[in-house]
C-alpha positions as CSV (number, residue, x, y, z in Angstrom):
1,X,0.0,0.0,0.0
2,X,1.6,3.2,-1.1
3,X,1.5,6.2,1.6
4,X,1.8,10.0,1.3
5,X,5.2,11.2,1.3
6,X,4.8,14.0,4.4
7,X,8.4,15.2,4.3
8,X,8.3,17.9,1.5
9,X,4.7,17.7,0.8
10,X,3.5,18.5,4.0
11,X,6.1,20.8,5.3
12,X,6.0,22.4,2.3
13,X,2.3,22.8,1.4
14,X,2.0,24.6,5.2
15,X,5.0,26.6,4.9
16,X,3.3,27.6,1.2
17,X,0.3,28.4,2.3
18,X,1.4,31.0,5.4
19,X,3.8,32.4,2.9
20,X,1.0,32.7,0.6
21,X,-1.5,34.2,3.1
22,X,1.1,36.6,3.9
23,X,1.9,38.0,0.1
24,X,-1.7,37.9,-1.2
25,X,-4.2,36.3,1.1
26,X,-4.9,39.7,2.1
27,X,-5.8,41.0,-1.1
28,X,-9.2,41.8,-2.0
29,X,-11.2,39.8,-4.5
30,X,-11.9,41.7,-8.0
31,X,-14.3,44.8,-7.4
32,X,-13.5,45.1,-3.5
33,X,-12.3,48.2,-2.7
34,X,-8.4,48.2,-2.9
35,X,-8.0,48.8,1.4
36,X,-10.7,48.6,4.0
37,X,-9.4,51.2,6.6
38,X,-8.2,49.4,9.6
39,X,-10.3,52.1,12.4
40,X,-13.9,50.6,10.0
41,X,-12.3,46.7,10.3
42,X,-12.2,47.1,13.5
43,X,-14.9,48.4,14.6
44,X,-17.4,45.4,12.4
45,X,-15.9,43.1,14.6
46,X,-17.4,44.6,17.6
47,X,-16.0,45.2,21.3
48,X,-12.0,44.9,21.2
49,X,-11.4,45.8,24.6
50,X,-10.0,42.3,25.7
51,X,-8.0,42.0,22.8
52,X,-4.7,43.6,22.8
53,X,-2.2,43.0,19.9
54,X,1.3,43.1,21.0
55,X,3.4,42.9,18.5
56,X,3.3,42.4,14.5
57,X,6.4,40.2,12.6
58,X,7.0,42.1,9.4
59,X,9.8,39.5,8.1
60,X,13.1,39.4,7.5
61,X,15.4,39.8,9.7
62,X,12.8,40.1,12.3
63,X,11.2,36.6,11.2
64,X,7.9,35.5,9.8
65,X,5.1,33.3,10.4
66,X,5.0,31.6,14.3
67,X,3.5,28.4,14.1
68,X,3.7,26.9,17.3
69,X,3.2,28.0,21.4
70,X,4.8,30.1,23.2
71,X,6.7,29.3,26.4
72,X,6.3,31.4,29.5
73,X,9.7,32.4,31.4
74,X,9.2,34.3,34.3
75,X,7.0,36.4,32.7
76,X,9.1,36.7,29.6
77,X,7.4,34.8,26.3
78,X,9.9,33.1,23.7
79,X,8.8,31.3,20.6
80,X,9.8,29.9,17.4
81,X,8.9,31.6,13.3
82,X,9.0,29.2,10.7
83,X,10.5,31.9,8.8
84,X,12.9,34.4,8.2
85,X,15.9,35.4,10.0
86,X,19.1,37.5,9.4
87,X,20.9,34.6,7.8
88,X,18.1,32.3,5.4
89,X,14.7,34.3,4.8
90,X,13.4,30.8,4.9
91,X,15.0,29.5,7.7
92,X,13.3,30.7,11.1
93,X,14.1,32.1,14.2
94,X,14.1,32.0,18.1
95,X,12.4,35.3,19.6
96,X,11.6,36.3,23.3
97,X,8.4,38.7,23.6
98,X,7.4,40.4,26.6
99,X,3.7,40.3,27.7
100,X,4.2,44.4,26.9
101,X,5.3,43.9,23.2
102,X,8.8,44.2,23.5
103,X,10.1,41.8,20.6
104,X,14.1,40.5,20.7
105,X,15.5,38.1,17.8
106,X,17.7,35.5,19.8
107,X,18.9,33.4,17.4
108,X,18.4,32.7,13.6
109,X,18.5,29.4,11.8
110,X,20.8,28.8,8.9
111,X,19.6,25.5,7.3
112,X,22.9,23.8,7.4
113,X,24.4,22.4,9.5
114,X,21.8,23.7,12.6
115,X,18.6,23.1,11.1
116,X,16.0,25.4,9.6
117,X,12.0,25.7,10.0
118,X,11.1,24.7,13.5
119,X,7.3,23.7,14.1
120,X,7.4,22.3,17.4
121,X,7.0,24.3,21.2
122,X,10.5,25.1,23.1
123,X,10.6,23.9,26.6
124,X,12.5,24.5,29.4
125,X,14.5,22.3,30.8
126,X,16.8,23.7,34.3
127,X,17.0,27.2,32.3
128,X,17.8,26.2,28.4
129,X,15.5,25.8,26.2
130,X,14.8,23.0,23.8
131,X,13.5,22.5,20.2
132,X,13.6,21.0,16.9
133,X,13.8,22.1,13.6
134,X,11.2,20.0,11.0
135,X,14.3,20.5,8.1
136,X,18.2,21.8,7.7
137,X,21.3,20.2,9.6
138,X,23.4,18.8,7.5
139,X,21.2,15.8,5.8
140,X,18.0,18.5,5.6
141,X,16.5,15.8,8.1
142,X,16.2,18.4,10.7
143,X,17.9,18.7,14.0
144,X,17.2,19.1,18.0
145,X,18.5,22.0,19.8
146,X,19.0,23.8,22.4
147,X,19.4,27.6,23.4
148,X,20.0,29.5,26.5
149,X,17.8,32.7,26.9
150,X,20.1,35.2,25.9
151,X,20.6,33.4,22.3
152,X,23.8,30.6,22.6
153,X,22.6,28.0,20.7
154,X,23.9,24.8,19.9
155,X,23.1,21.3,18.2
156,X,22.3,18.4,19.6
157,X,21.4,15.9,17.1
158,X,21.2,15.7,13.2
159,X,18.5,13.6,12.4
160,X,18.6,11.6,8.9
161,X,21.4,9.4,9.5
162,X,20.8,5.3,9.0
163,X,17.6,4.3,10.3
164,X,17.5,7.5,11.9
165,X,14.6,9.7,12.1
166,X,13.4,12.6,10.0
167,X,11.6,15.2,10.3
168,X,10.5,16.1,13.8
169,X,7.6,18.4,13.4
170,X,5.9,17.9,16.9
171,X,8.1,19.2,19.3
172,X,9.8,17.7,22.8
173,X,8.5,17.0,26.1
174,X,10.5,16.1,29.1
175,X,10.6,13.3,31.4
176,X,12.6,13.4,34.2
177,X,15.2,15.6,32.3
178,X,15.4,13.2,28.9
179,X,13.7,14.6,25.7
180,X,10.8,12.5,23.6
181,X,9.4,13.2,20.7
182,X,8.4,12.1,16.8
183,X,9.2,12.0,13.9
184,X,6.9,12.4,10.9
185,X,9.6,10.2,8.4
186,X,12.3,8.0,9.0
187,X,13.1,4.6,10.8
188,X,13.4,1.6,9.7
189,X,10.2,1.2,7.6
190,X,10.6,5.2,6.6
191,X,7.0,5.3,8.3
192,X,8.1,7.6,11.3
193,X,9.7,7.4,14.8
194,X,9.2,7.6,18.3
195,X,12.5,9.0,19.8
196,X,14.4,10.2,23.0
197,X,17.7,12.5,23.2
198,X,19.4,13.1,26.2
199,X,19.9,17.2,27.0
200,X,23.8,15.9,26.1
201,X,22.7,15.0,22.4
202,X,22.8,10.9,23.1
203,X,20.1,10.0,20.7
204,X,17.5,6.5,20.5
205,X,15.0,5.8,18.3
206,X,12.9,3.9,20.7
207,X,9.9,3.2,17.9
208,X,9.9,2.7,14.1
209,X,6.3,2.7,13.1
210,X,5.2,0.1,9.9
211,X,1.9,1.9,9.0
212,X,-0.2,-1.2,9.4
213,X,-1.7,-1.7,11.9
214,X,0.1,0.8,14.1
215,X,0.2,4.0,11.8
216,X,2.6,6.3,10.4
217,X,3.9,10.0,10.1
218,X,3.1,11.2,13.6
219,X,2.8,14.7,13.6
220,X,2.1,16.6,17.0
221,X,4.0,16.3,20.0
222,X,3.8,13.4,22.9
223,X,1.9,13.8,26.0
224,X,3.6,11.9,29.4
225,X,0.6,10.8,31.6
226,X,2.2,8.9,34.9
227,X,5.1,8.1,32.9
228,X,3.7,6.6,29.9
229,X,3.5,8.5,26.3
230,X,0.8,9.0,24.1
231,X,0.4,10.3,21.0
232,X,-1.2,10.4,17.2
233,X,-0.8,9.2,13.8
234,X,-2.1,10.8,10.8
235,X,-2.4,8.1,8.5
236,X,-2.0,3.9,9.4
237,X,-4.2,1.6,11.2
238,X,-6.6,-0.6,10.0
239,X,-8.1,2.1,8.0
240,X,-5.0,4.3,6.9
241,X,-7.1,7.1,8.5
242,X,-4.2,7.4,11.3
243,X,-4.1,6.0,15.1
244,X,-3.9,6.9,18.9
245,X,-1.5,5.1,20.8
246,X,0.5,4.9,23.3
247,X,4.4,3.9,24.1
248,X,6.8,3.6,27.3
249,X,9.7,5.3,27.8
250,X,11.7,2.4,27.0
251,X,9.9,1.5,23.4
252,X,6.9,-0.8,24.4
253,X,4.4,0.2,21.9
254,X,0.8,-0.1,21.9
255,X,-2.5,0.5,19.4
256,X,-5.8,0.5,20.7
257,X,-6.9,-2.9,19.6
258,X,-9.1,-2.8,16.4
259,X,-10.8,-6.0,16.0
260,X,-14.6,-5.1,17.2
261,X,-14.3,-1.6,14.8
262,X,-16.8,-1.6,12.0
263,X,-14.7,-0.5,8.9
264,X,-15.7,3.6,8.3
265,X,-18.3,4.2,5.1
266,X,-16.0,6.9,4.3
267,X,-13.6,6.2,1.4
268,X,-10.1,6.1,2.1
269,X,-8.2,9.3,1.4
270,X,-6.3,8.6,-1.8
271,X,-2.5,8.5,-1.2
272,X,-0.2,10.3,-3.0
């Protein structure tokens, strides 16, 4: 059974579409005037006066297009732009915002070797924060990383290598001071990985996922409940319409079992 191939496509296609929305998805449709005047937009929306914007990315050096959450410091905010940077336009950033609008670029990404359009939440971890970057290092596989507050960056692991992961799109969480997290590519069936780095760089791929019937290209971060992970796949199972699931911290996989499902009436979305 083929499967999408999430690497590019997916990556890609989002990345496309938030660089799209920021050239032209703002322009009117034919016969529209050519600006609506910001003082009437706001006003058809209604009352405003629990919303206060603090702080607009116009690109570039300054970065472009924040896709995931930010992480509260001591009342300081830092997060992750897919984009931009002083180094690659396309390669992202590390920012710290505070909760009055006062914007610093920490660190930008330069594809290779230290990685380049991160996805995933930072978190902290004893004062450093850590990440992952879904592309760049040195095999465009992506990377995880780690930077200190005041912008000190440095490389953990290069994913891409062997049976190796690639792609980590979702993020880390921590456990007891070692890093988890997925893959949407990679392994040993190339269907996606569950991994663990140490905040050292030691890396293990604790999960290679086959598509059938326990899924593939996991996407969104893991969640530790008492010590056990869970998390999703977008496409796999029975169905190829993805899975839950859950795995220890030392590999033991598990699918919901299957078995008493009646098979969906929808059709199948047609893989690439």
């Amino acid at each position: 059974m083929r499967r999408w191939s999430l690497r590019f496509y997916t990556i890609g296609s989002c990345l496309g579409a938030a660089l799209l929305a920021g050239c032209s998805g703002s322009q009117p449709p034919n016969g529209a005037p050519a600006t609506m005047p910001q003082s009437r937009a706001l006003a058809e929306r209604g009352n405003n006066a629990n919303f206060k914007l603090l702080y607009s990315f116009v690109g570039g050096d300054d970065g472009a297009h924040p896709a995931a959450p930010l992480l509260d410091e001591d009342g300081t905010l830092y997060g992750t732009t897919t984009v931009g940077g002083d180094a690659y336009a396309t390669a992202g950033t590390v920012y710290s915002i505070t909760t009055s609008g006062s914007e610093k670029l920490l660190y930008s990404f330069t594809g290779v070797p230290n990685g380049s359009n991160p996805t995933g939440s930072l978190i902290d971890v004893g004062g450093t924060l850590y990440g992952t970057t879904t592309l760049g290092g040195p095999r465009r596989a992506g990377t995880v990383f780690s930077v200190t507050t005041s912008g000190v960056e440095n490389v953990l692991h290069k994913f891409g290598s062997g049976t190796d992961g690639v792609t980590p799109a979702g993020g880390l969480i921590d456990v007891k001071g070692t890093l988890y997290g997925t893959t949407i590519e990679g392994g040993a069936d190339n269907e996606g990985t569950v991994f663990s780095v140490t905040t050292k760089g030691t890396e293990k791929v604790l999960y290679s996922f086959r598509g059938e019937p326990d899924g593939n290209n996991p996407w969104s971060a893991l969640l530790d409940v008492a010590g056990t992970l869970y998390g999703t796949t977008n496409f796999g199972g029975a169905y190829n319409l993805g899975t839950v699931f859950s795995i220890t911290t030392s590999g033991t996989q598990k699918v919901p079992s299957t078995a008493s499902a009646e098979s969906p009436t929808a059709a199948t979305p047609e893989e690439a």
